[in-house]
C-alpha positions in Angstrom: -70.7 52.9 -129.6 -73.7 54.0 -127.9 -74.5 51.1 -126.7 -70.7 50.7 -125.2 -71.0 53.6 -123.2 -74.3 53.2 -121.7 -73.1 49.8 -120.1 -69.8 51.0 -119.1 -72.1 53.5 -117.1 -74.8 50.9 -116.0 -71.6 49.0 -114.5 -70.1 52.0 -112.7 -73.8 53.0 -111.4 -74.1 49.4 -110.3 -70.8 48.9 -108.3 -71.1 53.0 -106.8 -74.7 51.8 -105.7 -72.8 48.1 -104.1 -70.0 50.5 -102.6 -72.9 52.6 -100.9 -74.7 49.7 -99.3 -71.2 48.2 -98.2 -71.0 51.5 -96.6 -74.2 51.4 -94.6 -74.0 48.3 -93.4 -71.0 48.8 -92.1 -72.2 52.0 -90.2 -74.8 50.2 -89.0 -74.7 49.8 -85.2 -76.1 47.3 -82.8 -75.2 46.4 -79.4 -76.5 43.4 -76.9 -76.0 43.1 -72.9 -77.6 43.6 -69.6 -79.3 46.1 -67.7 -79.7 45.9 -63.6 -81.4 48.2 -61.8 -84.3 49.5 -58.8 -86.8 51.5 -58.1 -86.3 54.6 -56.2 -89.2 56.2 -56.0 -91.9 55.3 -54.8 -90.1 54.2 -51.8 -92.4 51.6 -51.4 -94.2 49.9 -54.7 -97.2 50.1 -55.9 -98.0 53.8 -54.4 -101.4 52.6 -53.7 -103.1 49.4 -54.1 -106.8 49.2 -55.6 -109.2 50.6 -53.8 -111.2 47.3 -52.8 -107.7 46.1 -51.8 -107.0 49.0 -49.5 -110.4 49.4 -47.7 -111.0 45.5 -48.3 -114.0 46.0 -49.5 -115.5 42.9 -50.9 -118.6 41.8 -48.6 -121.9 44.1 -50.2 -124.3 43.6 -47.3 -124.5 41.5 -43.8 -123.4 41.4 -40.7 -119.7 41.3 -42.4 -119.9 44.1 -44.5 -119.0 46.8 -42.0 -119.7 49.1 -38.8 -121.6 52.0 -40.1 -120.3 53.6 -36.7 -116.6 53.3 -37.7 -114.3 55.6 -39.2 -113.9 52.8 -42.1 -117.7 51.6 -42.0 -117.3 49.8 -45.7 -114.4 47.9 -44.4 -115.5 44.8 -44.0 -115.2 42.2 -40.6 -113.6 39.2 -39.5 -116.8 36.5 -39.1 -115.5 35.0 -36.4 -114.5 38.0 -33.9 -116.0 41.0 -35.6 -113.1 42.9 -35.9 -111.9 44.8 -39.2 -109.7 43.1 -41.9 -107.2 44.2 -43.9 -104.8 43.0 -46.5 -102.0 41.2 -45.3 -99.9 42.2 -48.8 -96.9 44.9 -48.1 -95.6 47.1 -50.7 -91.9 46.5 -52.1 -89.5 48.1 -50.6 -86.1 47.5 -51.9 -86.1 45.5 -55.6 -83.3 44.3 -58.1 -84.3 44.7 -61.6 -82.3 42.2 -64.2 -82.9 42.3 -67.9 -81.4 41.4 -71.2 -81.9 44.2 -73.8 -80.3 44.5 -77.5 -81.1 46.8 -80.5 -80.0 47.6 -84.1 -79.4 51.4 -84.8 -80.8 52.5 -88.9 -78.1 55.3 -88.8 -76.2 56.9 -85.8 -79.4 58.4 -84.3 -82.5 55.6 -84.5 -82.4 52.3 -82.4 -84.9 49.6 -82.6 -84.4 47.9 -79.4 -85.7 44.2 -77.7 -85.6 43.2 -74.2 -87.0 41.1 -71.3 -86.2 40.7 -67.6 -87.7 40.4 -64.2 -87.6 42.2 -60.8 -87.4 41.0 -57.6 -88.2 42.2 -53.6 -89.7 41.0 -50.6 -93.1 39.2 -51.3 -93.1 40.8 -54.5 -91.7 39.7 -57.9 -92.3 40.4 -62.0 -91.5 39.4 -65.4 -91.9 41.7 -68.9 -90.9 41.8 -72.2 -89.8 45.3 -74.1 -89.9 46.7 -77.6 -88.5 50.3 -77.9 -87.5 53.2 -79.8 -84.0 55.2 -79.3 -82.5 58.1 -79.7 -79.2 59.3 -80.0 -80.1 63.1 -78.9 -75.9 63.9 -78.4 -73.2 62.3 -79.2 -69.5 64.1 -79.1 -66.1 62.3 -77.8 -66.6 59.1 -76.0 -70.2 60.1 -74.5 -73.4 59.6 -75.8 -77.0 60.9 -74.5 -79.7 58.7 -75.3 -83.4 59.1 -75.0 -86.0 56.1 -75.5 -89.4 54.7 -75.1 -90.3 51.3 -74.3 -94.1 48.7 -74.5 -94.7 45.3 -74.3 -96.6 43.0 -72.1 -95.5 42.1 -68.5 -96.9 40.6 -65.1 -96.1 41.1 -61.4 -97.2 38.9 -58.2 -97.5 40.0 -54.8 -97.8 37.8 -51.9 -99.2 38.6 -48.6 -97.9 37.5 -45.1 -101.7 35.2 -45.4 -100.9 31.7 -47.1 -104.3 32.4 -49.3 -103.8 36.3 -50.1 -102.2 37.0 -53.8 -102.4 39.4 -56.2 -101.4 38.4 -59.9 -101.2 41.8 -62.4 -100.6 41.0 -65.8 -99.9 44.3 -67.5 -98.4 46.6 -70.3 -95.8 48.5 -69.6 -95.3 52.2 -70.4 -91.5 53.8 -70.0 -89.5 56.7 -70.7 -86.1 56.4 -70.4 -83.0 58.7 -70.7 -79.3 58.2 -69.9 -75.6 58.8 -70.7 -73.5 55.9 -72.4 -69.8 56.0 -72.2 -68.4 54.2 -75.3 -64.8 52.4 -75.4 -63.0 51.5 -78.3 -66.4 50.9 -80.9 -67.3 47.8 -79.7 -68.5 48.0 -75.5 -70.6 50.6 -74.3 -71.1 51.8 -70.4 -74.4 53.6 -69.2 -76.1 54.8 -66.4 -79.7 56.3 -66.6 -83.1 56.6 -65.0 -86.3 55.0 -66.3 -90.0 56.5 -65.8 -92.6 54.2 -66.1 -95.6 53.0 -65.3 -98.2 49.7 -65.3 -101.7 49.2 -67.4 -103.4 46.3 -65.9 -105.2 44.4 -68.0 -107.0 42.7 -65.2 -106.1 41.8 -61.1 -106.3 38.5 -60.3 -107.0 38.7 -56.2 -107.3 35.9 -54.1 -108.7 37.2 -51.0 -108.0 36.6 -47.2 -110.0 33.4 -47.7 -108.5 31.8 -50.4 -111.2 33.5 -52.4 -111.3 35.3 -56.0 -112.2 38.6 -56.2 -113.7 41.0 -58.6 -110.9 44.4 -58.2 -111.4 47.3 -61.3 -110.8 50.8 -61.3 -110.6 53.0 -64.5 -107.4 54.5 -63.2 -105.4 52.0 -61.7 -102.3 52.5 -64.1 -101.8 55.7 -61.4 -101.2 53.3 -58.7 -98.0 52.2 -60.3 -96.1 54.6 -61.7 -92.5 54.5 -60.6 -88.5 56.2 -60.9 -85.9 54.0 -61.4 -82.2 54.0 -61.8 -80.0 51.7 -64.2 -76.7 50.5 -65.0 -76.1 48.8 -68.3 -73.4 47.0 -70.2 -73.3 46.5 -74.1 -71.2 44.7 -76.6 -71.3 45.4 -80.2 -70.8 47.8 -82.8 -71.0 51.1 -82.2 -69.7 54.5 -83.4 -65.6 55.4 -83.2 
């Protein structure tokens, strides 16, 4: 008798619990699609280039390595006429920023995200991938608001109007993001949002005006790369009612 109850209860336990996990993974939400975007501030990118790049600053000691009467005596000079040089790489100005991105949400709040994606300008262009954390901070009606942040590994190339002047940053990125998705119907999401971030160079590979290599470090060169952007995105998937 005993024993007849406790597996009728065992049975209903055991289906409640299968009806529970049912449940969840049917709540679960996940969405894949696109993001395009560009930087609006700074209006030109990277704010500042390394120092040794600005000042060019690479010959220690010669005839080369400066006039100690200019304004810029560390600056170093052309060989052959004596005059100053400087880099012939130009910040970015306008850029269009394409990337795939998905993510599975635990519950209605927590995303795990995934993405990759490139940017593009004028002499300039970049590649990354992302792995992120997101929040649903608000969600009523049709409109979410949705806070993140975002790593991974990345690198950007300049080129300079020189034939031989480059500068190769492999990186890992650091963003904050925050935006407003419009949902429609539970399965496509709209969003627009803006994206803080910045760059932690693991190393700058700089070939010089000479088609030379060049040593280029500074403890705070993440600072010269911070940036504002502003993104569009489009997702399919599942998502709440």
């Amino acid at each position: 008798m005993w024993g007849s109850r406790v597996g009728v209860v065992t049975i209903l336990c055991a289906l409640g619990s299968s009806d529970a996990r049912a449940q969840d993974a049917e709540s679960g939400q996940w969405g894949a699609g696109l993001r395009i975007g560009t930087m609006i501030i700074p209006g030109r990118y990277p704010a500042l280039f390394p120092d040794r790049i600005g000042n060019y600053d690479f010959v220690d000691e010669g005839p080369d390595a400066g006039d100690p009467d200019s304004a810029e005596p560390d600056r170093d000079l052309d060989p052959e006429t004596g005059e100053p040089l400087f880099t012939s790489l130009d910040k970015v100005g306008p850029d269009f920023r394409l990337a795939a991105e998905s993510f599975y949400g635990f519950d209605d709040a927590n995303r795990l995200g995934l993405g990759a994606g490139g940017a593009f300008g004028t002499g300039y262009s970049e590649l990354w991938f992302t792995v992120g954390y997101g929040r649903v901070l608000h969600a009523r009606n049709a409109l979410n608001l949705v806070g993140g942040l975002e790593t991974g590994f990345g690198s950007f190339r300049l080129t300079g109007t020189d034939e031989d002047e480059t500068l190769r940053v492999p990186y890992f990125p650091i963003h904050v993001t925050f935006g407003a998705e419009l949902l429609n119907g539970g399965n496509q999401t709209y969003g627009l949002g803006l994206l803080l971030g910045t760059k932690v160079p693991s190393r700058h590979e700089y070939t010089d005006l000479e088609g030379q290599e060049q040593q280029v470090k500074s403890a705070v060169n993440f600072a010269n790369y911070f940036f504002l952007g502003i993104e569009a995105k489009a997702l399919f998937g599942r998502f709440r009612e």
